[in-house]
Structure formats: structure tokens, C-alpha cells
N, C-alpha and C positions, 0 to 999 in steps of 0.2 A: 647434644649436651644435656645431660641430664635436668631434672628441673629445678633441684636444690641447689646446684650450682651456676644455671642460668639465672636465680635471683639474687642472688649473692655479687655476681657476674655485674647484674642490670644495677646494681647501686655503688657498684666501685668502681666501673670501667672507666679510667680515663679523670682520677680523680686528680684536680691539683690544688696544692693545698697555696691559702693566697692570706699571709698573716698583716694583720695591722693595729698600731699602738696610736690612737686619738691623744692618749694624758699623758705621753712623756714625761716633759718637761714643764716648768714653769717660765722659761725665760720672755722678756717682753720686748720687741722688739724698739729700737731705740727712738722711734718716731714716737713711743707712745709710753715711754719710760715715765715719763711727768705726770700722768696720768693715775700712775700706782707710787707713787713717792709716798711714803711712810705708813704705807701696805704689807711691807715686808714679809710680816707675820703670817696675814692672808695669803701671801703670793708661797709660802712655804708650808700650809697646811692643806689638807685633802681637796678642799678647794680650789686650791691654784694650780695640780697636777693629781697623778696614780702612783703615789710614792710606790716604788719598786716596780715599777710598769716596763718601765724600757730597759733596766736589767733582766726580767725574765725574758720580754722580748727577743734582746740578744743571745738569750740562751737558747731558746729553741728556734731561733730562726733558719740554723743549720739545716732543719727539716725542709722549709720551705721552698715553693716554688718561686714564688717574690714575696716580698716586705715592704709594706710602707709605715712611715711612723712620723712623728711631729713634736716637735720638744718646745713649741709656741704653748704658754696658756691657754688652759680652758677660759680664763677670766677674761683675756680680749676676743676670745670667739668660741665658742661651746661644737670641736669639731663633728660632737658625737649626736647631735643636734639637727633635728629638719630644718630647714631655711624658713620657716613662717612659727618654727616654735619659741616658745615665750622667753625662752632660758635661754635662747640660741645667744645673747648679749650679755654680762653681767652687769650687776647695778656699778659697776662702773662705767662701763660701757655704753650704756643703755640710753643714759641722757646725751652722749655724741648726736651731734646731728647728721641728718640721716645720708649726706654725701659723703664725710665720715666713716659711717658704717658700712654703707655700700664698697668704699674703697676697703676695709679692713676685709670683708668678705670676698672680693675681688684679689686682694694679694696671698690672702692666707685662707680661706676656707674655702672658695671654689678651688685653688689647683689642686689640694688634698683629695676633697672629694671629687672631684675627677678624673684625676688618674686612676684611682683605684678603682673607681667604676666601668671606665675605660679598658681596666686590668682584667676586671673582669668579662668585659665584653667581647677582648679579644682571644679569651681563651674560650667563650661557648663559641665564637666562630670558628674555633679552628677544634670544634668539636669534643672540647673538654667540659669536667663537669666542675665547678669550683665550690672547695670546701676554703669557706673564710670562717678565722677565728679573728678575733677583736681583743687583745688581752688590755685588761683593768685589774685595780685592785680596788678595795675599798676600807675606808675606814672603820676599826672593830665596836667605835661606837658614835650612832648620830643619834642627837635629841633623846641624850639621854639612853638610847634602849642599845644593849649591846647586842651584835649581831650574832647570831649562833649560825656559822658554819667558818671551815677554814678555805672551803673552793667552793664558788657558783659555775655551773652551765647554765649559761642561759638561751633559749631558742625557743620557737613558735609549737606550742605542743601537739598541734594541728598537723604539724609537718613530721609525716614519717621517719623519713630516713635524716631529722635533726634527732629525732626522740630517741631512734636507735643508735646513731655516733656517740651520744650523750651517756646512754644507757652503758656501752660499750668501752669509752672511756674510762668513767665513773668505778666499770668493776676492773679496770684494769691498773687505774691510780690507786687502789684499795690492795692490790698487789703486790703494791710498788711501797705503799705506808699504810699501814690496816687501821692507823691513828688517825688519819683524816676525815672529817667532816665534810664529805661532798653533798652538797643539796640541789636540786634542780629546780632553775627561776629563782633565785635568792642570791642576793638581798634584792634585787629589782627583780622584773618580770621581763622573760625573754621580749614580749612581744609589746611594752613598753617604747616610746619613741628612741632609736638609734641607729647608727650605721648600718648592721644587718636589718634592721627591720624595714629602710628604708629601702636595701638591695632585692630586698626578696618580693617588693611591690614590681621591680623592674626586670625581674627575672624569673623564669617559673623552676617548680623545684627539683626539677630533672636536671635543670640547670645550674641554679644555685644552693647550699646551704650555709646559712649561715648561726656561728654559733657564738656569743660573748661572754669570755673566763673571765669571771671575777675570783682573783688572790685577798686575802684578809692581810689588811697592811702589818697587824701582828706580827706575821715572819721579817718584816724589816725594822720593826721597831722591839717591842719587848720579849719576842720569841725568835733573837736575831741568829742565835744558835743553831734552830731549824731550816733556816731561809736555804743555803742550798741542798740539803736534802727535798726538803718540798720542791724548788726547780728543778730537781733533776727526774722527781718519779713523775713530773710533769712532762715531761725530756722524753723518759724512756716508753712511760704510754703512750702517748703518742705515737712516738716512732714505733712502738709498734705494731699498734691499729691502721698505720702506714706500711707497715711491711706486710701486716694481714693482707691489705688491699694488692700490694704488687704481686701476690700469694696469690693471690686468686684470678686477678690477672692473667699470669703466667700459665696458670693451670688451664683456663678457660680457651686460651690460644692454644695450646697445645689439645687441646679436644676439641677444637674446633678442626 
């Protein structure tokens, strides 16, 4: 096998792709509806979900190897959250006492976060490499400052073969819409407390990468016009930086 192709080879073989949506939805579940009584407002703004999160979700999950997603509040359990971080509760939450919380954590954040960890686990055993994406969106303006960008990757810039997926995607959604504003680490920092950040402590990165799309809630509110063209060149890069991979795949077998 040649060399150029042997590296190319060693960072897609066996890639599967593993998607998951933490801000769904807002809903609360009825044990704890009293809780958020005359909240409404909060339980409907960027706070209380990823407005547009779980319709992209369902758009590209087509691609997927598996999907998981959660349409529970961030405001009664922050999924996206280490288990000892400060936010992991909101100020609603927060004053529950603590069998309470334990129980909230036990019904709805542990089995979240362990399947998908699990998801993961069972495909480096059975000798797969998992590419996890995390879709979000975010709000185009907090405290005041608006955000300048219409798409974030975000991921560990430390990490190789995240910086070149990223890099790879990035010129291929610019393809797809030469209008977008792709930025990488923005509006948070890949390597900021979250779901991927917390996988890639438990997995090395032969093993795992992991990457979280931030969407500008713009395409679902004042630039609604756009919203499915931007999922769809979301859709089709993707697919086919997925089809690069089984490209190369194929090839590498076949010279093997």
C-alpha cells in the first residue's frame, strides 16, 4: 500500500459515525411540572432548549450509524454537563434537595449519558473508530454581544484527525453555500466542559473523535427562509466526507 494512501487509510478505517442531540426539547417531565409553573417564557427561550436542534438532528441522521437525543430540559438537568459541574442543575433546580437531584440524575441523566457512552464502547470493541457529532445551536445574541458566525465546529485543537474532519467539512459546507460563516471553536471552545470533551478523557483518539456543531438559531427564527438550505449543505457535506471515507476504504482493500 502505498504511503499516501496508508495514511488516509489509518484515519478512516472503520469510521462510524455515532450522532447526538443533548437540547432537543424543553418539555418537563410531570413529577416536576410545579416546579416551572409560570416559567413558560424561560422553558421557551434558548435556555430551556437548542431551538432547531432536533429538526436538524432528524435531518441528518439518515447518515448515521446510531442517534441518540433527549427532548427533557436542560433546566431540570444540564445533559451536556459533567456530573460535579456547577451548571449541571439550574437555579431551579439547584435548591431541590439533594435525594431529589440525585433521583432527577438517576432517571434522566445517567441513562442518557450511558448509553451513549456504552455506544461508544461497543463499537471500539468490536474494532471501530467513532466519529461523534453533538448538534446544538445557539442563540445569535447573548449579553448583549451578537455572535458572528452562522456554523461553529467545535473540537480539541490538540487533536489531529478532529482539526482535519473540521478543516475538511468546513471547505466542503463552503461548497455547498460560499455565504456561510463557518468558524472553528465559536461561540464556545471545543475543549470547554461537554459531552465530547468528557468522551475523549475515556477514550483515546484512535478511538474516539469527537466534534460539537453549533447552528446560529437565526435560520429558525429571523432567517427562516434559509433554514432548509443550510440543513441540507449540512446533509450533503457530510455525506460526503462519509463517502470520501467508504472511498477510501474500498480502495485500500482492494490494494491490500
Amino acid at each position: 500500500m502505498p504511503a499516501a494512501r496508508e495514511d488516509v487509510y489509518t484515519r478512516y478505517n472503520m469510521l462510524r459515525l455515532l450522532l447526538t442531540c443533548e437540547h432537543g426539547g424543553n418539555d418537563i417531565p410531570q413529577a416536576y411540572v410545579a416546579l416551572f409553573e409560570g416559567k413558560e417564557e424561560l422553558l421557551q427561550s434558548h435556555r430551556g432548549y437548542d431551538l432547531g436542534a432536533l429538526e436538524l438532528f432528524h435531518t441528518i441522521s439518515s447518515l448515521a450509524d446510531k442517534c441518540f437525543s433527549s427532548t427533557t430540559s436542560r433546566l431540570l438537568v444540564e445533559l451536556n454537563r459533567s456530573i460535579n459541574h456547577k451548571d449541571l442543575f439550574s437555579e431551579t433546580t439547584a435548591p431541590l434537595p439533594e435525594p431529589e437531584k440525585q433521583q432527577i440524575l438517576k432517571q434522566y441523566y445517567k441513562p442518557y449519558r450511558g448509553q451513549v457512552e456504552e455506544m461508544v464502547h461497543d463499537f471500539v470493541q468490536a474494532g471501530r473508530r467513532v466519529l461523534h457529532i453533538a448538534v446544538h445551536t445557539f442563540t445569535p445574541e447573548l449579553d448583549g454581544e451578537v455572535r458572528d458566525a452562522d456554523i461553529g465546529l467545535l473540537y480539541d485543537p490538540k487533536k489531529e484527525a478532529a482539526h482535519e474532519f473540521c478543516r475538511s467539512w468546513k471547505k466542503l459546507l463552503l461548497v455547498h453555500d460560499s455565504s456561510l460563516l463557518v468558524r472553528f471553536n465559536y461561540p464556545y471552545l471545543g475543549i470547554a466542559d461537554g459531552f465530547p470533551t468528557y468522551l475523549r478523557r475515556k477514550f483515546s483518539e484512535e478511538q474516539y473523535i469527537g466534534i460539537e456543531l453549533e447552528v446560529n438559531q437565526k435560520f429558525v427564527t429571523s432567517e427562516r427562509h434559509r433554514w432548509p438550505d443550510v440543513q441540507q449543505a449540512l446533509k450533503l457535506s457530510l455525506h460526503e466526507l462519509l463517502r470520501q471515507r467508504r472511498l477510501y476504504e474500498t480502495q485500500a482493500e482492494e490494494e491490500d
